[in-house]
C-alpha positions in Angstrom: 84.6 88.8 105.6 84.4 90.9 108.6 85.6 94.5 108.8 88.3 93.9 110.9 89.4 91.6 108.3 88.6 94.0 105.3 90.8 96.9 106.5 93.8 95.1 107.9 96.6 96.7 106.0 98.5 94.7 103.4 102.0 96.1 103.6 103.7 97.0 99.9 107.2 97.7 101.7 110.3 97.8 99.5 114.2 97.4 100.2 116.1 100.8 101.1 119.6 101.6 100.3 120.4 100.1 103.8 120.0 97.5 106.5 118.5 98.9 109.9 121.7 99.4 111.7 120.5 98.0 115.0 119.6 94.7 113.2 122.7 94.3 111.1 124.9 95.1 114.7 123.4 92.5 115.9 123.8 89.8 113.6 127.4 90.7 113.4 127.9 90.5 117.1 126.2 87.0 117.0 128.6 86.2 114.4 131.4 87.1 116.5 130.2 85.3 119.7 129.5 82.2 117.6 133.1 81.7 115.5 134.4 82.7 118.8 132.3 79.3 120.7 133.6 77.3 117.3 137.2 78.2 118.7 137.2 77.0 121.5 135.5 74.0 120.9 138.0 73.1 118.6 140.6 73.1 121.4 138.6 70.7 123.2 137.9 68.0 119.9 139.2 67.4 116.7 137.0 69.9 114.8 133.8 71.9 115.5 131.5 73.8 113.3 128.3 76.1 113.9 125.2 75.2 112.7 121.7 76.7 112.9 122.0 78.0 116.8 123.5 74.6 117.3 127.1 73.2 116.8 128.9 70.0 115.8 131.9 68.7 117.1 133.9 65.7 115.2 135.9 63.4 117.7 137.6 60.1 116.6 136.7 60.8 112.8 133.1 60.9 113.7 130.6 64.0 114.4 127.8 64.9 117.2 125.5 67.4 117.6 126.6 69.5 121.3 125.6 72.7 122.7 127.6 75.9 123.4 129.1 74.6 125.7 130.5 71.5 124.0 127.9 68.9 125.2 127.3 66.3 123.5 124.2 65.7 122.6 123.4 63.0 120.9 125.2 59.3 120.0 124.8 59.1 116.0 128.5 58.3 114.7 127.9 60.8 112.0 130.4 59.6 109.3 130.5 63.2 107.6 129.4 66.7 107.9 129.0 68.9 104.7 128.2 72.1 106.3 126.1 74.1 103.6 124.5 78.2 104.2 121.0 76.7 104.4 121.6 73.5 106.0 123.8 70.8 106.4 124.5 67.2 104.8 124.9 64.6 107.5 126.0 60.9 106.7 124.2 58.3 108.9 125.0 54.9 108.8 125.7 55.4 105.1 122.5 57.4 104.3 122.8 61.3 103.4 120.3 63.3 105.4 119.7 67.1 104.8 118.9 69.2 107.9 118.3 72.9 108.5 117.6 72.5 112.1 119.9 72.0 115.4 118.9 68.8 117.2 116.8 69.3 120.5 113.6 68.1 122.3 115.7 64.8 122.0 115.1 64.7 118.0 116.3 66.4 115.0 114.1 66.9 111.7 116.3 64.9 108.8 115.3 64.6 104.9 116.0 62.7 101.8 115.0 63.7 98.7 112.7 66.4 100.0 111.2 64.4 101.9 111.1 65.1 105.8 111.2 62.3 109.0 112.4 62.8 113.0 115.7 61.0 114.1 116.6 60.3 117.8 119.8 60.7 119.7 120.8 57.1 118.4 120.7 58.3 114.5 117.1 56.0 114.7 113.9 57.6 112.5 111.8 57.4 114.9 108.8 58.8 112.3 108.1 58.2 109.0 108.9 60.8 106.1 105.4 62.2 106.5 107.2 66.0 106.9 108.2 69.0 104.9 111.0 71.2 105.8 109.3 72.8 108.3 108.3 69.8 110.3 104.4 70.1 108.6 102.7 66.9 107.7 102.4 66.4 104.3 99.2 64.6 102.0 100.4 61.4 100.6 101.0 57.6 101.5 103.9 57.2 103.9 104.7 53.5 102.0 104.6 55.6 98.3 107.2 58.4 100.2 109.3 55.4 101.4 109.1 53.7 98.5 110.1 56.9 95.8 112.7 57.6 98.2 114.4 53.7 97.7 113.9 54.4 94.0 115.7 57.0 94.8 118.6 55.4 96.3 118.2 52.7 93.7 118.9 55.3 90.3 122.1 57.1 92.4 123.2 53.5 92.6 123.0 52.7 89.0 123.8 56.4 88.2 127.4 55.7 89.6 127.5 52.6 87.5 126.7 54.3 84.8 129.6 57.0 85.4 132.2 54.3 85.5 130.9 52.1 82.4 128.9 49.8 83.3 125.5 49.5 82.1 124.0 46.2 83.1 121.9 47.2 86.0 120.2 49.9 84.1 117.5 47.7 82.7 116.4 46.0 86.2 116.2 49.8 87.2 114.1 50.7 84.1 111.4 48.1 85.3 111.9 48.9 88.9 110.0 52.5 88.7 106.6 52.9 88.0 105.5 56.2 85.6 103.8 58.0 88.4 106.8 57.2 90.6 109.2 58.9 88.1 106.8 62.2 88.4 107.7 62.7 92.1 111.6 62.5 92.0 113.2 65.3 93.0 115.0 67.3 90.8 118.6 65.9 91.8 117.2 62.5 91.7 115.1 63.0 88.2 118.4 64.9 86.5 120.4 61.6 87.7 118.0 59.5 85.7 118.2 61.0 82.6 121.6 60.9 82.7 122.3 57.9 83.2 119.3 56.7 80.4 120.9 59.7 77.9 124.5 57.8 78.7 123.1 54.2 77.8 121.5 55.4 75.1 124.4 56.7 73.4 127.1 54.2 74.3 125.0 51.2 75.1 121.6 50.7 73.6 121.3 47.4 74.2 121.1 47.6 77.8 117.8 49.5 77.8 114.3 48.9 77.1 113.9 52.2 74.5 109.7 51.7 75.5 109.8 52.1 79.1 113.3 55.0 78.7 110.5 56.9 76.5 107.5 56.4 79.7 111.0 57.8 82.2 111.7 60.4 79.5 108.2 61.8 80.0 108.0 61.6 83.6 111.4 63.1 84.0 110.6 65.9 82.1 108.7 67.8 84.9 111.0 67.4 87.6 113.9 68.1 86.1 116.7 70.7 86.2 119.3 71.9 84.5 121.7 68.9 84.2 118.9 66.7 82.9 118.0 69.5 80.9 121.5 69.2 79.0 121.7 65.7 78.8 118.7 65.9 77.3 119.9 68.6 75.0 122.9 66.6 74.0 121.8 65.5 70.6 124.6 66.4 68.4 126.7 64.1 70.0 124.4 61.2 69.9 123.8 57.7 67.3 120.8 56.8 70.1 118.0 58.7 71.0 116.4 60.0 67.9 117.3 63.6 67.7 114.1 65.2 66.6 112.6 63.2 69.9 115.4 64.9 71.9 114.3 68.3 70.5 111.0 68.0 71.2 111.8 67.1 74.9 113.7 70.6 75.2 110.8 72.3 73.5 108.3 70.7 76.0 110.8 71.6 78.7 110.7 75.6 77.6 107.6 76.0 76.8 105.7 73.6 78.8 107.2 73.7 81.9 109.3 76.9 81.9 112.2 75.7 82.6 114.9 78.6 81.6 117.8 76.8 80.5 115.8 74.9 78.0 114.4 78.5 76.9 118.5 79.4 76.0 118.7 76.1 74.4 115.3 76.6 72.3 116.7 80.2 70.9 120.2 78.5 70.0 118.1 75.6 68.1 116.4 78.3 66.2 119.8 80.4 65.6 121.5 76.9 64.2 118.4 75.9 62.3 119.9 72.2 62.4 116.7 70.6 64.0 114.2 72.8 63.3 113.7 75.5 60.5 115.9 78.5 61.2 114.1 81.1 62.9 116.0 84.3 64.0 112.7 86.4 65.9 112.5 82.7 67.7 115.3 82.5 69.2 115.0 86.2 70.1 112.2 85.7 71.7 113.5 82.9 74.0 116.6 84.7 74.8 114.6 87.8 76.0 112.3 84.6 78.1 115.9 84.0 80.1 116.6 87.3 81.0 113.0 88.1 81.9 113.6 85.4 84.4 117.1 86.7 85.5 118.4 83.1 85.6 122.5 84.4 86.4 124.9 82.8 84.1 122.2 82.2 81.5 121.2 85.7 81.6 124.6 86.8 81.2 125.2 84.1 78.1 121.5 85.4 76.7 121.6 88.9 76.6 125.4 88.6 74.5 123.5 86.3 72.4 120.4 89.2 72.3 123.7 91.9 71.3 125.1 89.5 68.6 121.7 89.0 66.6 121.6 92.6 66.8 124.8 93.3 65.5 124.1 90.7 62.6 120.8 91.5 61.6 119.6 95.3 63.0 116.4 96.4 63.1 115.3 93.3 60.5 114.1 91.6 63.5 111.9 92.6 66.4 114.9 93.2 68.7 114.7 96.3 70.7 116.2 94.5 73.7 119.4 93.1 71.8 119.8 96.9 71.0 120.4 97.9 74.4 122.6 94.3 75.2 124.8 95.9 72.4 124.8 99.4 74.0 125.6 98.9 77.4 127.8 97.3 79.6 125.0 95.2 81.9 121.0 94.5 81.0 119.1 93.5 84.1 115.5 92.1 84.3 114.4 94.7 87.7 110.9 93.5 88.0 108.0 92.6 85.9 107.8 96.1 84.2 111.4 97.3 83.8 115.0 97.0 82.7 117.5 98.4 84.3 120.6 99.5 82.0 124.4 100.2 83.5 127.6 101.5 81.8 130.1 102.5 84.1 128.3 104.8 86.2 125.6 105.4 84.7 122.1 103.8 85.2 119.1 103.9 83.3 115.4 102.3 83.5 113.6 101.3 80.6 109.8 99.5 80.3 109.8 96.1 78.8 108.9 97.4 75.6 112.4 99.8 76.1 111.0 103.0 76.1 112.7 105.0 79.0 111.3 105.5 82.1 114.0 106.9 84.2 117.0 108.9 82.4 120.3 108.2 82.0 122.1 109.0 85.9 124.3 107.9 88.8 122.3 106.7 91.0 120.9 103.3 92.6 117.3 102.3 92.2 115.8 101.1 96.0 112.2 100.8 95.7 109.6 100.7 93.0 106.3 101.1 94.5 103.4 102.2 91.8 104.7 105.2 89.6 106.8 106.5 92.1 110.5 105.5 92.8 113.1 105.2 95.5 116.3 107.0 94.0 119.7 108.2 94.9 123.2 107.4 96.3 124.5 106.0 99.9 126.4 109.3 100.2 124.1 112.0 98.5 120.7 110.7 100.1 117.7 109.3 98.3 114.6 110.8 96.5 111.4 109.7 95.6 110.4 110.8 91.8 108.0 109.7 89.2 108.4 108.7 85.9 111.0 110.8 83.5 112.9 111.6 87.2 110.5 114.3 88.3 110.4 115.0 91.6 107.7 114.5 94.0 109.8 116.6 96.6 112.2 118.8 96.1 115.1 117.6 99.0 116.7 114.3 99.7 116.5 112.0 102.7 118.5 109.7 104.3 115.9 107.1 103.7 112.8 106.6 102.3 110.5 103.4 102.4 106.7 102.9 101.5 103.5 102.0 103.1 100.3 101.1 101.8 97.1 99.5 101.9 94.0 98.6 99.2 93.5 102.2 98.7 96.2 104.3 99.3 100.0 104.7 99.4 102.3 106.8 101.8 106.1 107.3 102.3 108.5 107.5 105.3 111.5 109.5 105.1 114.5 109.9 107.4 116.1 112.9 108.0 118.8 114.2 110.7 117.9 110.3 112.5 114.3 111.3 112.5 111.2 110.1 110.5 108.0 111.6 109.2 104.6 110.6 107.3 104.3 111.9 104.0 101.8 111.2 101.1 102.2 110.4 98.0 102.0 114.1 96.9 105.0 114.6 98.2 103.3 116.7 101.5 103.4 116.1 104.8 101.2 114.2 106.9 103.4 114.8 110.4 106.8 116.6 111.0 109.9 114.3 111.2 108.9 113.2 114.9 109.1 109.3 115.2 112.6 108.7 116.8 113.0 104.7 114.4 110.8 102.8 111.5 111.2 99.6 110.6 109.5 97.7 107.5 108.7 94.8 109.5 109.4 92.6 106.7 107.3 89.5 107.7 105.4 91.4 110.4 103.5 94.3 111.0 105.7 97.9 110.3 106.6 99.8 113.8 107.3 103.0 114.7 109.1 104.3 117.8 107.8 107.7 119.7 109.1 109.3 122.5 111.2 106.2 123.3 108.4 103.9 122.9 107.9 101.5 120.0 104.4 100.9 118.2 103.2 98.3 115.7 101.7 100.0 113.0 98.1 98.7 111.9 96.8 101.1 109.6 97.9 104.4 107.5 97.4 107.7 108.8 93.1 108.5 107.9 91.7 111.4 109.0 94.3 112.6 110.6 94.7 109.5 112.9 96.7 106.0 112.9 96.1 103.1 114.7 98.9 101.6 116.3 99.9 98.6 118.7 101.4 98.4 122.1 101.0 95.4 124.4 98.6 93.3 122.7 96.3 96.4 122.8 95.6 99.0 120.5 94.9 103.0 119.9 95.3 105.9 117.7 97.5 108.9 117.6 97.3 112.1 116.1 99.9 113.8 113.2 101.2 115.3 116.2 102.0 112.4 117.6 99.5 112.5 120.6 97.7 109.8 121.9 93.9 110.3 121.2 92.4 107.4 121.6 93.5 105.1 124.2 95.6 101.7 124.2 92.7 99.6 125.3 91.1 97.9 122.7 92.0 94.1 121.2 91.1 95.7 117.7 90.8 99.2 116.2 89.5 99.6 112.1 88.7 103.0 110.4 85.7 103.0 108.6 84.7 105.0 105.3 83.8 108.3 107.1 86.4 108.2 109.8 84.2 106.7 112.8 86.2 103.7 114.4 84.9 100.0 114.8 86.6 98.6 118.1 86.8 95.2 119.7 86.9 95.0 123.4 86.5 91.5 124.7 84.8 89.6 122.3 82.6 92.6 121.3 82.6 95.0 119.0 81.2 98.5 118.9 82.0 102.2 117.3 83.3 105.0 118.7 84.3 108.6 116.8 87.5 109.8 116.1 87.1 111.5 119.5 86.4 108.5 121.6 83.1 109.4 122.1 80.9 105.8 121.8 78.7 105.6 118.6 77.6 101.8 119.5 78.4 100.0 122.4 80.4 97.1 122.3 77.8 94.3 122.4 78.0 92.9 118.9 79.5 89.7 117.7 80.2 90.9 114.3 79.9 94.1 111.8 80.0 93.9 108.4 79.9 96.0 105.5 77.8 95.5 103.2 79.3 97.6 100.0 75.9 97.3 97.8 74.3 99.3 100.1 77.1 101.1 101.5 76.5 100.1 105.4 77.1 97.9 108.2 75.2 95.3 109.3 74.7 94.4 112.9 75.6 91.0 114.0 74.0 90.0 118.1 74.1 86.7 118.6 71.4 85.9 121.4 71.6 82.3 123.3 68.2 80.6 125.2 67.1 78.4 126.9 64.2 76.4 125.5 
């Protein structure tokens, strides 16, 4: 690993108490502009809707995909549009595709089943399903894709059967899908399946082979989600399946494969002690799995469930967390390491183990980054404290957000619309003299200065940070001065505050005054951390 690589900042950056203002303008104005577009073209045609940059327009009870402007752009007779947040459901001569992608270049990415294939103008596939969502080629055999994805077809077929009473195409499905097959459904697909095999077990046996239901049983298992999950789980309303088999397909869906509405399930199998020996500290123990996972609804249903065995059995049982279900209003799974408690008002944090780690308030919790966190209200300003509340700095800010590296940890704070640098002391590195700061989110931080904006690429060392500005890169001072120069294709502090740079395809060392320590002639430097220096890398070329 080269240095370059081995100091590149990895960016622990954490959600503050609002969205960057000129961000969240903008995608309101681009609302606006857009349901505005959908307006008119709804004049023009029967119906319109926006999609991913793109539009549809419907027109003679069929859709197309058309521009702003209401061209039409393509000739596929879509039958239906179901218009989701993420993507869209299109009907193509009687296929359901998913998109999340407007149509141009002349083709528009399409899946089934997860799987991913380009479709013309015409509604044609023009590729294979070879894709992911994100138009990336996938490992596998296009003909095994293709052919999971008419199995597919094949069990929603027979699943509709199924709803309506009929049962005699389930056995030619059985022996139509091979084990390895069943593995690769999709969840949708896999929850279908055992469905309909739960149904025909229970209302008509006969009309499945229980061998090969078992192999599909096993397969499913994986795949599956939360409505094969309780069809599976329906046991106690069952003469088919044997029930102990049925339990033991829940327990390997909990435990095995983590699957959190089995882990609700497990708990209220231990709580009933119908199919398995009662076991109260159990079903405890899978309750607290749900929330740790925050899984919505079943949280919700879990942590009552947590308050109940409480109120039954007190402190008989390991059952700290049920205490607090009992004692406040709302029990939320924050992150790996803590709870956070609400009743009315008030918030609290807690450790997993429910020992308190920040005291009873009103406030809103922002960011957790190490020991310290981001605290406060929208009106009163935030504050960044340790554990038990203490502050690391006596005032509030408008907003603070984090910044780190391997090795070290700063904070940047807003106050009266400006930022500063501070370290994790609580003292500051600069004044409050950068004009905007912006996580980044998936990219590098920036700052702006003076009216100009700067990526950030390292934390403030020695005094200095090196920042970005048209593919180039320099430092500035805590000041806010420019000290070294925006010249270089790559800038890295190194332990003693001397500066490897890249100019070119070269890299050299200069000091934290710009004075040159090696001249830019190397192909690489690396450190070497047994003995605590850098090795030289010249690559020579002859001619023999």
């Amino acid at each position: 690993m080269t240095v370059f690589n081995r100091f590149l900042i990895l960016l622990g950056l954490f959600l503050s108490f609002h969205l960057n203002a000129f961000c969240q303008n903008d995608d309101e104005e681009d609302e606006d502009v857009n349901a505005k577009i959908v307006e008119q073209l709804r004049q023009k045609y029967d119906d319109a809707e926006y999609f991913e940059d793109g539009f549809f327009v419907k027109q003679n009870g069929r859709w197309e995909f058309a521009d702003e402007n209401g061209k039409v752009l393509t000739n596929m007779h879509i039958e239906n549009v179901e218009n989701y947040y993420f993507s869209a459901e299109l009907t193509i001569k009687g296929n359901k595709y998913e998109v999340s992608a407007p149509f141009e270049d002349g083709k528009v990415l399409v899946g089934r089943y997860e799987h991913f294939a380009y479709m013309d103008s015409d509604g044609d596939l023009i590729t294979r399903f070879i894709y992911d969502r994100y138009g990336e080629e996938v490992d596998g055999d296009p003909a095994e894709i293709e052919a999971i994805i008419n199995i597919s077809d094949q069990i929603l077929r027979v699943y509709k059967e199924v709803e309506q009473g009929s049962y005699s195409s389930v056995k030619s499905l059985e022996k139509s899908i091979g084990f390895e097959q069943a593995e690769k459904l999709s969840s949708e697909i896999a929850d279908s399946l055992l469905v309909l095999l739960c149904k025909t077990y229970d209302n008509s046996p006969k009309n499945i082979d229980m061998k090969i239901a078992e192999d599909l049983f096993e397969a499913t298992i994986a795949p599956c989600g939360q409505v094969g999950c309780e069809a599976v789980l329906a046991y106690y309303k069952s003469n088919g399946l044997d029930q102990k088999k049925r339990l033991g397909y829940v327990r390997q869906l909990a435990d095995d494969y983590g699957q959190y509405h089995a882990y609700e399930m497990m708990g209220d199998f231990f709580v009933e002690g119908a199919l398995c020996p009662k076991d109260i500290q159990g079903a405890i123990n899978y309750y607290k799995k749900v929330i740790e996972v925050d899984a919505q609804d079943f949280g919700e249903s879990s942590r009552k469930k947590l308050a109940d065995l409480w109120n039954k059995y007190g402190t008989q049982y390991e059952n700290l967390l049920g205490k607090l279900c009992a004692e406040n209003e709302l029990v939320e799974y924050f992150n790996d390491d803590y709870f956070m408690l609400t009743n009315g008002t008030q918030k609290m944090l807690v450790d997993t183990l429910c020992q308190e780690v920040l005291p009873k308030g009103e406030y809103d919790i922002y960011g957790v980054v190490s020991d310290f966190f981001i605290i406060g209200g929208e009106m009163s300003g935030v504050q960044l404290v340790k554990k038990g509340g203490v502050p690391v700095i006596n005032q509030k800010f408008e907003d603070i957000k984090s910044i780190s590296d391997d090795d070290d940890l700063q904070f940047v704070m807003k106050k009266d619309e400006k930022w500063g640098f501070f370290d994790k002391d609580g003292k500051p590195i600069t004044s409050m003299i950068f004009d905007d700061y912006s996580s980044g989110y998936s990219s590098n931080p920036f700052v702006e200065l003076n009216k100009e904006e700067y990526s950030i690429n390292s934390l403030f060392d020695h005094g200095m940070m090196i920042l970005g500005k048209d593919d180039k890169m320099g430092c500035i001072d805590t000041n806010g001065n420019v000290v070294i120069p925006f010249v270089y294709e790559g800038l890295a502090f190194t332990p003693k505050g001397n500066i490897l740079v890249k100019k070119g395809e070269k890299i050299g060392a200069i000091d934290r005054n710009g004075k040159e320590i090696l001249p830019c002639q190397y192909d690489d430097i690396d450190f070497d951390t047994e003995e605590g220096k850098f090795k030289l890398k010249k690559v020579e070329f002859f001619d023999l």
